[in-house]
PQR file with spaces between the fields and no chain letter, atoms N, CA, C, O and H, PARSE charges and radii, in Angstrom:
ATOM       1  N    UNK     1     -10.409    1.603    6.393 -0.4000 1.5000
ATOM       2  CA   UNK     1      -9.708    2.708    5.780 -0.0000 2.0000
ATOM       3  C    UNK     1      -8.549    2.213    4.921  0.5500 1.7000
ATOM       4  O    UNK     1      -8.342    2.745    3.831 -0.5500 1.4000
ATOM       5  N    UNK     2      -7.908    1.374    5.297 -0.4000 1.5000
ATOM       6  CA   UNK     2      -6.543    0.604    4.349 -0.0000 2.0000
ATOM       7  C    UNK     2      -7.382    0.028    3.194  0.5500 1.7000
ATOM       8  O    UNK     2      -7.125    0.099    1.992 -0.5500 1.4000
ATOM       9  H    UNK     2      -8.076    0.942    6.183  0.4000 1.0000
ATOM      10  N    UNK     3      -8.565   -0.628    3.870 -0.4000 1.5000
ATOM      11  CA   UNK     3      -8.990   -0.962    1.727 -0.0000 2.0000
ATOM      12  C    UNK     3      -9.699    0.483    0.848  0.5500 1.7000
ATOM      13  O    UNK     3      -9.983    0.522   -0.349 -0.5500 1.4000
ATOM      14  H    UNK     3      -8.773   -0.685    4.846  0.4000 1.0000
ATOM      15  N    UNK     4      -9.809    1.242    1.548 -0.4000 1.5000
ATOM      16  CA   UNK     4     -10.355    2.480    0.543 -0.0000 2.0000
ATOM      17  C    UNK     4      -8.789    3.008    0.324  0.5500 1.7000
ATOM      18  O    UNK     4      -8.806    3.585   -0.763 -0.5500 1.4000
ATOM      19  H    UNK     4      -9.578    1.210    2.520  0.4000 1.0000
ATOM      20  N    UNK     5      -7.584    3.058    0.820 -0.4000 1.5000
ATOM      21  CA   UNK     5      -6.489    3.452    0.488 -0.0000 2.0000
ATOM      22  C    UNK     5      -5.928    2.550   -0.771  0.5500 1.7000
ATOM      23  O    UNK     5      -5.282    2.878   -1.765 -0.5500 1.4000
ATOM      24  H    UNK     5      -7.570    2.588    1.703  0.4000 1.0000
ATOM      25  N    UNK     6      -6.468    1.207   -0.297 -0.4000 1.5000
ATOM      26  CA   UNK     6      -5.713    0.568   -1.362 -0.0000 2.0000
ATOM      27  C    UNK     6      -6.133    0.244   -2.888  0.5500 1.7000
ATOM      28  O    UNK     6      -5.594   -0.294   -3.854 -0.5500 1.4000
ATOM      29  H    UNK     6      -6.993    0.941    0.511  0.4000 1.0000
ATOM      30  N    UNK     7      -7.685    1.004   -2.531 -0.4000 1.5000
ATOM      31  CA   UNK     7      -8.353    1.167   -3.917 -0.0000 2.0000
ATOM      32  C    UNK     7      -7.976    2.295   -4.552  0.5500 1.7000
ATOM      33  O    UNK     7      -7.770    2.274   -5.765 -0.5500 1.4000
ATOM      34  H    UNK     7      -8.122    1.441   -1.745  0.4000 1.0000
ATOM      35  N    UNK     8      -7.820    3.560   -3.727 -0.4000 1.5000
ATOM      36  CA   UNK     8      -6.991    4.441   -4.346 -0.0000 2.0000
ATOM      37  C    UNK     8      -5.668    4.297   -5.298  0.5500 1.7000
ATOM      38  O    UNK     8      -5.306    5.021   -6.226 -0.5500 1.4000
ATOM      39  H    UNK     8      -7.987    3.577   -2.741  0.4000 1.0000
ATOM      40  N    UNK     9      -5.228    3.430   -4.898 -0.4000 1.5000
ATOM      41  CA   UNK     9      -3.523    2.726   -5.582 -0.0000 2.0000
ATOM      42  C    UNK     9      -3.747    2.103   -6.401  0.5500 1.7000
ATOM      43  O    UNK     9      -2.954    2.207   -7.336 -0.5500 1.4000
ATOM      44  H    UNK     9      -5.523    2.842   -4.144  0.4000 1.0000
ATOM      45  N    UNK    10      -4.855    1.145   -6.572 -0.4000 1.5000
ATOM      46  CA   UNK    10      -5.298    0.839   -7.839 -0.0000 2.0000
ATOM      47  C    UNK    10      -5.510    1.660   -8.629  0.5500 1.7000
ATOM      48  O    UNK    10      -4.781    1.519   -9.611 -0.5500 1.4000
ATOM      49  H    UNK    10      -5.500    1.060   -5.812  0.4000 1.0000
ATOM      50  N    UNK    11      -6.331    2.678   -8.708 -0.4000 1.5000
ATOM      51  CA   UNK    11      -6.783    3.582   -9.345 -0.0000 2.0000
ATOM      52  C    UNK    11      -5.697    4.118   -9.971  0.5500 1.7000
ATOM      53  O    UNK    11      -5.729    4.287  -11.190 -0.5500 1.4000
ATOM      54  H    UNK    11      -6.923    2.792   -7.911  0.4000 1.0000
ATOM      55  N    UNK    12      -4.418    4.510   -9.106 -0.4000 1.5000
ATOM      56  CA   UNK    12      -3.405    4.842   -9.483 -0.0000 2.0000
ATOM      57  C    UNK    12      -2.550    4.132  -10.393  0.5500 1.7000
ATOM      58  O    UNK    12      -1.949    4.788  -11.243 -0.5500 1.4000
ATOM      59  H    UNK    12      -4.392    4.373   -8.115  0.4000 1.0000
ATOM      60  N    UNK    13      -2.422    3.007  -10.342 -0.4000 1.5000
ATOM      61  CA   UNK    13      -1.740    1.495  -11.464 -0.0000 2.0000
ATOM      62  C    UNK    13      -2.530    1.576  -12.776  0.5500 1.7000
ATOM      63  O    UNK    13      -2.047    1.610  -13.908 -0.5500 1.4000
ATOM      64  H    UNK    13      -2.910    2.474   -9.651  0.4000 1.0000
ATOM      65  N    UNK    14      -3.728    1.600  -12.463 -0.4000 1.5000
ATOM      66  CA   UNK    14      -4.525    1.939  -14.140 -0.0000 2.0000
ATOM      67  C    UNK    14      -4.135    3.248  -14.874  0.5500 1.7000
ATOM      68  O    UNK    14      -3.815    3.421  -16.050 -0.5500 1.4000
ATOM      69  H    UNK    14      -4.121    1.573  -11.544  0.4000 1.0000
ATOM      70  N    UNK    15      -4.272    4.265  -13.671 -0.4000 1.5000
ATOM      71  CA   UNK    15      -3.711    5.505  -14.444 -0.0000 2.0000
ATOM      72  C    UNK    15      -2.304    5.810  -15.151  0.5500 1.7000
ATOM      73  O    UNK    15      -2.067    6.277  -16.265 -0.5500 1.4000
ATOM      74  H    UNK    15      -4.531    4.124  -12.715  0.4000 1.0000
ATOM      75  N    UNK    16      -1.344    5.334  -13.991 -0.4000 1.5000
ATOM      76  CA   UNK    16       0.122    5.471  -14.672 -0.0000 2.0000
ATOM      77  C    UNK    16       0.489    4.174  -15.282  0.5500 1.7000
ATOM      78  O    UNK    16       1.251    4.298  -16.240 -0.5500 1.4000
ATOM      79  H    UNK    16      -1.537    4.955  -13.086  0.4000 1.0000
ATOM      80  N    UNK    17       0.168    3.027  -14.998 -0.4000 1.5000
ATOM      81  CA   UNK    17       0.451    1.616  -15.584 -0.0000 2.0000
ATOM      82  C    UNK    17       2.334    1.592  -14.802  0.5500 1.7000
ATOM      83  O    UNK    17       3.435    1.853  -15.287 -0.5500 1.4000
ATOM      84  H    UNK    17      -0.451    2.926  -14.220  0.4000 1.0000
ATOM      85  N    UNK    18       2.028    1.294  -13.892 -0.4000 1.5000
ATOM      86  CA   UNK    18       3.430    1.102  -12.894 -0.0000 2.0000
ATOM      87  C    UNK    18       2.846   -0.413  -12.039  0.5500 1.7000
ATOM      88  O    UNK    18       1.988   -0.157  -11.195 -0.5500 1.4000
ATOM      89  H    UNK    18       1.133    1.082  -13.498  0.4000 1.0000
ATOM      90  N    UNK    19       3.096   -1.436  -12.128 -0.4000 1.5000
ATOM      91  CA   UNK    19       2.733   -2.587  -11.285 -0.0000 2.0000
ATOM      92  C    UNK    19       3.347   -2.519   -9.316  0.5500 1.7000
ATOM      93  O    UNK    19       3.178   -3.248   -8.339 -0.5500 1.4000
ATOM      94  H    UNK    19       3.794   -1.644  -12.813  0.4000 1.0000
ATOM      95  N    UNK    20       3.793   -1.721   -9.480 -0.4000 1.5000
ATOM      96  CA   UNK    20       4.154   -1.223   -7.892 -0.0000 2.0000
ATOM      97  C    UNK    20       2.747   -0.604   -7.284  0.5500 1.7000
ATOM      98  O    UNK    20       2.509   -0.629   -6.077 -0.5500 1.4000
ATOM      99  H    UNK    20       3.930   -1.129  -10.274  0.4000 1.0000
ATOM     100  N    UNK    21       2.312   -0.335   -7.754 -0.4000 1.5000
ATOM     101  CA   UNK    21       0.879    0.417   -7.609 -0.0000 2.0000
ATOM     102  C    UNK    21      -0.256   -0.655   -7.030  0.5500 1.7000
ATOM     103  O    UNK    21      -0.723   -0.709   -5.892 -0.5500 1.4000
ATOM     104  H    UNK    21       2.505   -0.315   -8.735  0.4000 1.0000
ATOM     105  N    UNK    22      -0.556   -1.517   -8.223 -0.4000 1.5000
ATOM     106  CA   UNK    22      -1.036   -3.053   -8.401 -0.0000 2.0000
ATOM     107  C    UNK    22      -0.736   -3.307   -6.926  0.5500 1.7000
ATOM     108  O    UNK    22      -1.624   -3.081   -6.104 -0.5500 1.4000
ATOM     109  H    UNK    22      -0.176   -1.473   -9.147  0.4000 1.0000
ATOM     110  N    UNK    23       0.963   -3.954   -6.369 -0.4000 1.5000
ATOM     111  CA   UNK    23       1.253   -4.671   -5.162 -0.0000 2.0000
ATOM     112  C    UNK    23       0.861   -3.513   -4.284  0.5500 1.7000
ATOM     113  O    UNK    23       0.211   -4.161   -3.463 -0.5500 1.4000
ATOM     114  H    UNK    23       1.685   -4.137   -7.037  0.4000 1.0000
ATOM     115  N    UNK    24       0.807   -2.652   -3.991 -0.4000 1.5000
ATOM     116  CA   UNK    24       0.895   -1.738   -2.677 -0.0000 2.0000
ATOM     117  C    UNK    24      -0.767   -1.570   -2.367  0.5500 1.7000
ATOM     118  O    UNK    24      -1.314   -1.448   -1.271 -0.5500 1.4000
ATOM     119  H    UNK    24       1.335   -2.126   -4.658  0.4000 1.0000
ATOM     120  N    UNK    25      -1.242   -1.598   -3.421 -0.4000 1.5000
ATOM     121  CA   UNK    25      -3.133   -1.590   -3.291 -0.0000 2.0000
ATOM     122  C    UNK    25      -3.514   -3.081   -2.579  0.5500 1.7000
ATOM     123  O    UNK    25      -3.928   -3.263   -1.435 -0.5500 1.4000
ATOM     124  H    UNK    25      -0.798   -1.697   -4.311  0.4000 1.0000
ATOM     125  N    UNK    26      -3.201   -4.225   -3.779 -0.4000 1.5000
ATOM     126  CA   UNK    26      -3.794   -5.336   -2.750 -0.0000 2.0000
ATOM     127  C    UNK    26      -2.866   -5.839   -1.323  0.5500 1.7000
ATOM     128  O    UNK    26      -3.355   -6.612   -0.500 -0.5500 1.4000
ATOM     129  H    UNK    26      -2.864   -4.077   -4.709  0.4000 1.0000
ATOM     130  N    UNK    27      -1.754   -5.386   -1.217 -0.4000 1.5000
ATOM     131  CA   UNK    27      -1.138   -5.230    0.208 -0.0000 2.0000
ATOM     132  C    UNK    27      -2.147   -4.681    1.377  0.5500 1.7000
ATOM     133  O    UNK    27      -2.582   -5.156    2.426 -0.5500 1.4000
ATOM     134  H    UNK    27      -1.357   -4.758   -1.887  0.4000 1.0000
ATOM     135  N    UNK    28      -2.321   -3.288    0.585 -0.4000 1.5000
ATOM     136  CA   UNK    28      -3.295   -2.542    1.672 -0.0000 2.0000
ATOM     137  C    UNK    28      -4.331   -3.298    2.066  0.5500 1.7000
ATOM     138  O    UNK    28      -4.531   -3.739    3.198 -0.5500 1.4000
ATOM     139  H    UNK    28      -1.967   -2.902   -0.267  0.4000 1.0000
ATOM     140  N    UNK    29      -5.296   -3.501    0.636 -0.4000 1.5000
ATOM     141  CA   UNK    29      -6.863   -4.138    1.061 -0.0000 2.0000
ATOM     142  C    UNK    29      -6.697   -5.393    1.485  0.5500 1.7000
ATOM     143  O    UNK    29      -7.561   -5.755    2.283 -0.5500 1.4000
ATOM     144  H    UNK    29      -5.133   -3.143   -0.283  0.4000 1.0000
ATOM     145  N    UNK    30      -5.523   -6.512    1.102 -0.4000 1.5000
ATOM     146  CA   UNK    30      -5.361   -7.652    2.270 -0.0000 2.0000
ATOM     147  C    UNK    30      -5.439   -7.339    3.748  0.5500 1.7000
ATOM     148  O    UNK    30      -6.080   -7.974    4.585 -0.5500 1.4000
ATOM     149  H    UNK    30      -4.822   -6.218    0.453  0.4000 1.0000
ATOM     150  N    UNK    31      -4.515   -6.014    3.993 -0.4000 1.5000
ATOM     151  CA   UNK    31      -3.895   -5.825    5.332 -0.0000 2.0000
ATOM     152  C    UNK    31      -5.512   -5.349    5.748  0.5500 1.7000
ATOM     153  O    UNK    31      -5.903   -5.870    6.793 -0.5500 1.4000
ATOM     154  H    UNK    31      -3.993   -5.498    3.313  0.4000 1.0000
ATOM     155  N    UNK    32      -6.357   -4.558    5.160 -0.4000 1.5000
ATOM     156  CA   UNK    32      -7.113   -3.993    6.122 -0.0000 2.0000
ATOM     157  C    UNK    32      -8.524   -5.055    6.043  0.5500 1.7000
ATOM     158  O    UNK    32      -9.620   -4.922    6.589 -0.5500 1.4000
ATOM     159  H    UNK    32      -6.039   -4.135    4.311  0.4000 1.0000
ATOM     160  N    UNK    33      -8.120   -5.909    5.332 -0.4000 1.5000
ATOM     161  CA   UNK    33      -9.402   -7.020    5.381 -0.0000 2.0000
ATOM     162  C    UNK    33      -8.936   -8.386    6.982  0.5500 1.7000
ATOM     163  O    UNK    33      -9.518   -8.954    7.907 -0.5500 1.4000
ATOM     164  H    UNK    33      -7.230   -6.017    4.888  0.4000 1.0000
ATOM     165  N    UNK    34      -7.858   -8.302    6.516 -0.4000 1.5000
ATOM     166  CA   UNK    34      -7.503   -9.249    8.006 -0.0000 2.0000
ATOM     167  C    UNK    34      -7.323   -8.592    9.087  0.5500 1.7000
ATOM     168  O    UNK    34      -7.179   -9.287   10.093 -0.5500 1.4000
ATOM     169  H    UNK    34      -7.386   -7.841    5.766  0.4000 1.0000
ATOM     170  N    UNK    35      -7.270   -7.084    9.259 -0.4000 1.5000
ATOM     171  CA   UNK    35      -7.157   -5.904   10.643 -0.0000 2.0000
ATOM     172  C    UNK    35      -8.575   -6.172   10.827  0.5500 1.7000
ATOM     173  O    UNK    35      -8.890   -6.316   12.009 -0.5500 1.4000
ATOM     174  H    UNK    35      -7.387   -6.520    8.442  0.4000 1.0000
ATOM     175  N    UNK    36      -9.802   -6.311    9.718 -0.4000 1.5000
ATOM     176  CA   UNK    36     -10.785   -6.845    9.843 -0.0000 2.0000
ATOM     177  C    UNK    36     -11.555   -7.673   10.547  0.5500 1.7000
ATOM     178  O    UNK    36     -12.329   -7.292   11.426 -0.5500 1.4000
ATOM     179  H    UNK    36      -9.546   -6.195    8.758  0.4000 1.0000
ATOM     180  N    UNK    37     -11.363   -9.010   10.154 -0.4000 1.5000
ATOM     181  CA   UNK    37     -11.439  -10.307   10.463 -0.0000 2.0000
ATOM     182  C    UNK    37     -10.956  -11.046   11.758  0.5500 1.7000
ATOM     183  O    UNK    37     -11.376  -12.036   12.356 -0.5500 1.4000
ATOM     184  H    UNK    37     -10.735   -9.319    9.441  0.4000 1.0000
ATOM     185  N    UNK    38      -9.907  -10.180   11.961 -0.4000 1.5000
ATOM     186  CA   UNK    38      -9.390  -10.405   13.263 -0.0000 2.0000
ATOM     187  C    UNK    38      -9.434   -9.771   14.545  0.5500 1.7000
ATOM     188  O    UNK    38      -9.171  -10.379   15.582 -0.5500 1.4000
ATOM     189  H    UNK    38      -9.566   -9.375   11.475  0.4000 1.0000
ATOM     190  N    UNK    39      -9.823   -8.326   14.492 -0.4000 1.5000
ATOM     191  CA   UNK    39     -10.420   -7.805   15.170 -0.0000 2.0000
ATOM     192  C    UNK    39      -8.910   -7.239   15.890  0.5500 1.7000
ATOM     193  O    UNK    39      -8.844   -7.341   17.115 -0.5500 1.4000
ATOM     194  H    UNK    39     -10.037   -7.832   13.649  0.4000 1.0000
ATOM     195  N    UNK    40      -7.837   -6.714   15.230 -0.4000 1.5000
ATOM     196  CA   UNK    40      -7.189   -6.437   15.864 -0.0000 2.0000
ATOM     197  C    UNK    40      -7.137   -4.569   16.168  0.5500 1.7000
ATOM     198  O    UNK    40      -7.709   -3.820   15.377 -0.5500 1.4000
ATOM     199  H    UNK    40      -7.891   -6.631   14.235  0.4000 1.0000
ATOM     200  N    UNK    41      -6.628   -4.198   16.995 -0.4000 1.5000
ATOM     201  CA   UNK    41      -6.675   -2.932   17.666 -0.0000 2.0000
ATOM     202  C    UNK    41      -6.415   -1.582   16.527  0.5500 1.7000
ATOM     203  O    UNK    41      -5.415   -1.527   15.812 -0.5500 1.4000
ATOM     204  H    UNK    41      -6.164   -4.806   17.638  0.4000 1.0000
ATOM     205  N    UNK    42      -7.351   -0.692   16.522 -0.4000 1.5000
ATOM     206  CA   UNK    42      -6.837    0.618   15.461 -0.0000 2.0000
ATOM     207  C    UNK    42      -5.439    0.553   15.945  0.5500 1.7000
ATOM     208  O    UNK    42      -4.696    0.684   14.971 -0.5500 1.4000
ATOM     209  H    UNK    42      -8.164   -0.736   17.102  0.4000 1.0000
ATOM     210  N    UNK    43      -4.553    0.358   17.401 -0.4000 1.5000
ATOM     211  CA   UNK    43      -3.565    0.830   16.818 -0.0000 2.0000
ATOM     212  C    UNK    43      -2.827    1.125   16.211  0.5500 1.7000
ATOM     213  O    UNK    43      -2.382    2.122   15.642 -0.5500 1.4000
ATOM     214  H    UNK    43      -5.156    0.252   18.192  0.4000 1.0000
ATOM     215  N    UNK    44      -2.471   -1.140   16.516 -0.4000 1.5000
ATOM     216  CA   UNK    44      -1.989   -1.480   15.489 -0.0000 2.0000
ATOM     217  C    UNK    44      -2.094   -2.064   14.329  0.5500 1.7000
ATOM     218  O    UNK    44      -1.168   -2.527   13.663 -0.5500 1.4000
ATOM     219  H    UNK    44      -2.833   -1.949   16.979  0.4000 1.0000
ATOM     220  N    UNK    45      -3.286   -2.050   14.056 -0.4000 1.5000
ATOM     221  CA   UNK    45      -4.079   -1.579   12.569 -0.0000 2.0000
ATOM     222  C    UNK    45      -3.137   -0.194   11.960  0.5500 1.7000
ATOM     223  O    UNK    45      -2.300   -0.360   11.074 -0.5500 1.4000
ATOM     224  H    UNK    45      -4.038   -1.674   14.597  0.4000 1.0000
ATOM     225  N    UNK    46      -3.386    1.032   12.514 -0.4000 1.5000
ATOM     226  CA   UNK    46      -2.698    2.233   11.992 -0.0000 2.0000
ATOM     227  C    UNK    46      -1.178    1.650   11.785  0.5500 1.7000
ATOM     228  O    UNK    46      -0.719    1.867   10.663 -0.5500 1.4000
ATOM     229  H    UNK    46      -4.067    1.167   13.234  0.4000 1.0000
ATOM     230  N    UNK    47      -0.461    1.051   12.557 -0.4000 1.5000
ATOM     231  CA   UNK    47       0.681    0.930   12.601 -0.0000 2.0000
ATOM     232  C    UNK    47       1.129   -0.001   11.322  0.5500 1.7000
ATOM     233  O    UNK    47       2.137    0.381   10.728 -0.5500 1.4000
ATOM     234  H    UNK    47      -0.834    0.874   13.467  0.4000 1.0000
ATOM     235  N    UNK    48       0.567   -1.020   10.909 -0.4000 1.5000
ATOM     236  CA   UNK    48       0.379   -2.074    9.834 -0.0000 2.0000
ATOM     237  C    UNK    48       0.057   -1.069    8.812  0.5500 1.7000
ATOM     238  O    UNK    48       0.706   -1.088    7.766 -0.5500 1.4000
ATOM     239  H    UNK    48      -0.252   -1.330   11.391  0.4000 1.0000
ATOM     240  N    UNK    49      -0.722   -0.328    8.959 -0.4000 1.5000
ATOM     241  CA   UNK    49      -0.809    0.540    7.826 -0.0000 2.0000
ATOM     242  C    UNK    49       0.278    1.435    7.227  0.5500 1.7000
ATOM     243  O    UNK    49       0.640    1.653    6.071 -0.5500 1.4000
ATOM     244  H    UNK    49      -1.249   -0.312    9.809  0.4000 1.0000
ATOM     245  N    UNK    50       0.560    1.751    8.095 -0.4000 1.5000
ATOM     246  CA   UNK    50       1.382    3.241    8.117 -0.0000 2.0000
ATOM     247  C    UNK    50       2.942    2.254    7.458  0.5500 1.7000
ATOM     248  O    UNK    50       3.711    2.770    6.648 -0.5500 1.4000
ATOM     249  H    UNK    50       0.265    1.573    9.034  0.4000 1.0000
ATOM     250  N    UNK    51       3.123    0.943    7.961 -0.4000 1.5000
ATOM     251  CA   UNK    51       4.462    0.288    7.827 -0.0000 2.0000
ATOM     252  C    UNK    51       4.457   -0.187    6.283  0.5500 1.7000
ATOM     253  O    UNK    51       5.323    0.165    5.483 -0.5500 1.4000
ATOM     254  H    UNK    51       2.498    0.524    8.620  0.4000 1.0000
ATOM     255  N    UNK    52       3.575   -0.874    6.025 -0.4000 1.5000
ATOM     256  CA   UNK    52       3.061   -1.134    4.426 -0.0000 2.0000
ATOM     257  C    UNK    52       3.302    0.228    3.515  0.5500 1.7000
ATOM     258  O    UNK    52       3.430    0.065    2.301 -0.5500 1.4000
ATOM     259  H    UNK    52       2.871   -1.160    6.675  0.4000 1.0000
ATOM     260  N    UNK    53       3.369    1.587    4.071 -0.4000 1.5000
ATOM     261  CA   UNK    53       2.779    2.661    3.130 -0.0000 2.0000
ATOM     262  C    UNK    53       4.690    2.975    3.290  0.5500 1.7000
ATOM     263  O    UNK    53       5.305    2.787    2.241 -0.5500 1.4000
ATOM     264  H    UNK    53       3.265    1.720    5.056  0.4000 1.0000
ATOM     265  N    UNK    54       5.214    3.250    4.053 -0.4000 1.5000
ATOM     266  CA   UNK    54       6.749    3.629    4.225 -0.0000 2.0000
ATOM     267  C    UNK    54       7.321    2.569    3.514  0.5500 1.7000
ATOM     268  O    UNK    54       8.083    2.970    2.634 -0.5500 1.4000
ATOM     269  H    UNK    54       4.715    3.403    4.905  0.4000 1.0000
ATOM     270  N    UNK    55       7.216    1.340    3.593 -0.4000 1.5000
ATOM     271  CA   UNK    55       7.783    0.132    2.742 -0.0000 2.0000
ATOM     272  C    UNK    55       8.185    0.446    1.197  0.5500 1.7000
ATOM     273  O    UNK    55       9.281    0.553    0.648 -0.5500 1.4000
ATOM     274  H    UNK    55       6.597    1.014    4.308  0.4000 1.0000
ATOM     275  N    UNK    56       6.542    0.576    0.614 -0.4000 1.5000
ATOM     276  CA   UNK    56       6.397    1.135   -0.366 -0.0000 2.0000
ATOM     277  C    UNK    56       7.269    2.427   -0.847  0.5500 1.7000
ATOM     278  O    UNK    56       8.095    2.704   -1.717 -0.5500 1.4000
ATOM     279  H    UNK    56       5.651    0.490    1.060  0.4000 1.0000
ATOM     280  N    UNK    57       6.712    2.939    0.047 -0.4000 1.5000
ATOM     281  CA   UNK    57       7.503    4.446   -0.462 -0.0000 2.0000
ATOM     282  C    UNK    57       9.000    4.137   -0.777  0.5500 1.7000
ATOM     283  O    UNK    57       9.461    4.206   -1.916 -0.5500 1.4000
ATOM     284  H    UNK    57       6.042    2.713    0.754  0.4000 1.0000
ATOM     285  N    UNK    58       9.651    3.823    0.226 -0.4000 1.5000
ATOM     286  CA   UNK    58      11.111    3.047   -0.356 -0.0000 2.0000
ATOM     287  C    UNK    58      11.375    2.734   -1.243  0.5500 1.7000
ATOM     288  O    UNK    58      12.336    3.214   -1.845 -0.5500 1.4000
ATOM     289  H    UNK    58       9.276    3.767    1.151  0.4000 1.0000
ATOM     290  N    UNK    59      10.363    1.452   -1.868 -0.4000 1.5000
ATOM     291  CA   UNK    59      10.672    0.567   -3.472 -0.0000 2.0000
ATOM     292  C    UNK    59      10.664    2.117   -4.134  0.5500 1.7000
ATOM     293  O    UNK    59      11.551    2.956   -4.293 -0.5500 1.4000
ATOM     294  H    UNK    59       9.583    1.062   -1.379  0.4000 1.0000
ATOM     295  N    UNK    60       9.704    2.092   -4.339 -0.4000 1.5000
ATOM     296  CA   UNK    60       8.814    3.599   -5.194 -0.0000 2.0000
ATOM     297  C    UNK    60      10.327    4.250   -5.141  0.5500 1.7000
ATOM     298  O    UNK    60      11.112    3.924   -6.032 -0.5500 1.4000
ATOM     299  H    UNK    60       8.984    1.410   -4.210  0.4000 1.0000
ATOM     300  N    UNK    61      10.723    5.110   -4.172 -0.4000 1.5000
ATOM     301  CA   UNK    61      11.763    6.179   -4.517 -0.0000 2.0000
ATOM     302  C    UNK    61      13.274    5.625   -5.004  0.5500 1.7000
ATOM     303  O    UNK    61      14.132    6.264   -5.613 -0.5500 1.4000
ATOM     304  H    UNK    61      10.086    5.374   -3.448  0.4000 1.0000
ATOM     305  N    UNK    62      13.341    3.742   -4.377 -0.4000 1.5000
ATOM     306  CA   UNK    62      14.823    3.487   -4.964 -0.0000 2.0000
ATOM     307  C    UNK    62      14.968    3.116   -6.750  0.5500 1.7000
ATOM     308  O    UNK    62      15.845    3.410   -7.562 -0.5500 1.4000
ATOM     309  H    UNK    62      12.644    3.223   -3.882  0.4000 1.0000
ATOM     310  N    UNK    63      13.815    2.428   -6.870 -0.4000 1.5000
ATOM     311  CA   UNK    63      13.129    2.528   -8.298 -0.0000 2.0000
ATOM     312  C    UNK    63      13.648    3.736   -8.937  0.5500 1.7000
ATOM     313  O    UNK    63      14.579    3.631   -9.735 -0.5500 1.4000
ATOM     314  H    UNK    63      13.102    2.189   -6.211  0.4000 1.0000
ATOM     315  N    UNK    64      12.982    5.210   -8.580 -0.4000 1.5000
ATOM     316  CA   UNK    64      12.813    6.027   -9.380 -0.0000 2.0000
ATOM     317  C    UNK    64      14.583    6.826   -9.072  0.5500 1.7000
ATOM     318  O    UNK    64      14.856    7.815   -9.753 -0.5500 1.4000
ATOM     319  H    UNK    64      12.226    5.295   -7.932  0.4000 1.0000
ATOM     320  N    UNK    65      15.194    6.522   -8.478 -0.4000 1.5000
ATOM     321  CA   UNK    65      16.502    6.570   -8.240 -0.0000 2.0000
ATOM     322  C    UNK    65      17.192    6.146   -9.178  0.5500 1.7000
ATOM     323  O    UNK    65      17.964    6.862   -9.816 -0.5500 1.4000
ATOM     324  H    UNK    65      14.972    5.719   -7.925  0.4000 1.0000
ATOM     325  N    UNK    66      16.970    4.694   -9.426 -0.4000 1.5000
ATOM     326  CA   UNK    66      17.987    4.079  -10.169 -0.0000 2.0000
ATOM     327  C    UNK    66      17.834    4.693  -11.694  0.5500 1.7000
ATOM     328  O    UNK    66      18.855    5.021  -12.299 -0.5500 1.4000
ATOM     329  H    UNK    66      16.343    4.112   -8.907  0.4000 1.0000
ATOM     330  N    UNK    67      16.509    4.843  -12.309 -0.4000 1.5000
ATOM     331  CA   UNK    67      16.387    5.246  -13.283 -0.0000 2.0000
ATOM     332  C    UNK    67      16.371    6.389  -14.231  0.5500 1.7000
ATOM     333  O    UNK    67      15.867    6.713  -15.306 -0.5500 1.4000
ATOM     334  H    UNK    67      15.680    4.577  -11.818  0.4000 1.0000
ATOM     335  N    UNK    68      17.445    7.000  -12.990 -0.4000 1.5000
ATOM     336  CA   UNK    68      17.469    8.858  -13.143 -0.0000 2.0000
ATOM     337  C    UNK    68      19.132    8.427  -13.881  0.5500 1.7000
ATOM     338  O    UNK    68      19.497    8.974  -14.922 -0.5500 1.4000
ATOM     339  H    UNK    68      17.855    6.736  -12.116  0.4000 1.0000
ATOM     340  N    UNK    69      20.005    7.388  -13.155 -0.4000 1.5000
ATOM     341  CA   UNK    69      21.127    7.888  -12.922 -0.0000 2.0000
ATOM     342  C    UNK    69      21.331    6.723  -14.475  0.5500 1.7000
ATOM     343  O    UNK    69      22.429    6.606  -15.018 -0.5500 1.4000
ATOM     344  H    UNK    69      19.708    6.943  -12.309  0.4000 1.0000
């Protein structure tokens, strides 16, 4: 589910052309290719997910902060 999220974000970087987009997509599909590979727990799979996506959101809103003022 984190690499179909993080293809979504791509999708999103082509559309708006913002390179924050770019990092937060292959973040995701790294993160959910080694939650993969490693066989670690949906938990904390969800939790890796969910922490990557709040991260983001941060840059994303202090970004769009600075460039208001």
């Amino acid at each position: 589910m984190m690499a179909t999220i993080g293809s979504r974000y791509l999708i999103f970087a082509s559309m708006y052309g913002r390179s924050i987009f770019w990092m937060m997509g292959v973040s995701l599909i790294i993160a959910g290719n080694l939650v993969f590979f490693l066989a670690i727990t949906p938990l904390v799979a969800a939790g890796i997910g969910g922490l990557i996506e709040v991260l983001f959101a941060f840059l994303v809103f202090a970004k769009a902060s600075k460039s208001k003022v």
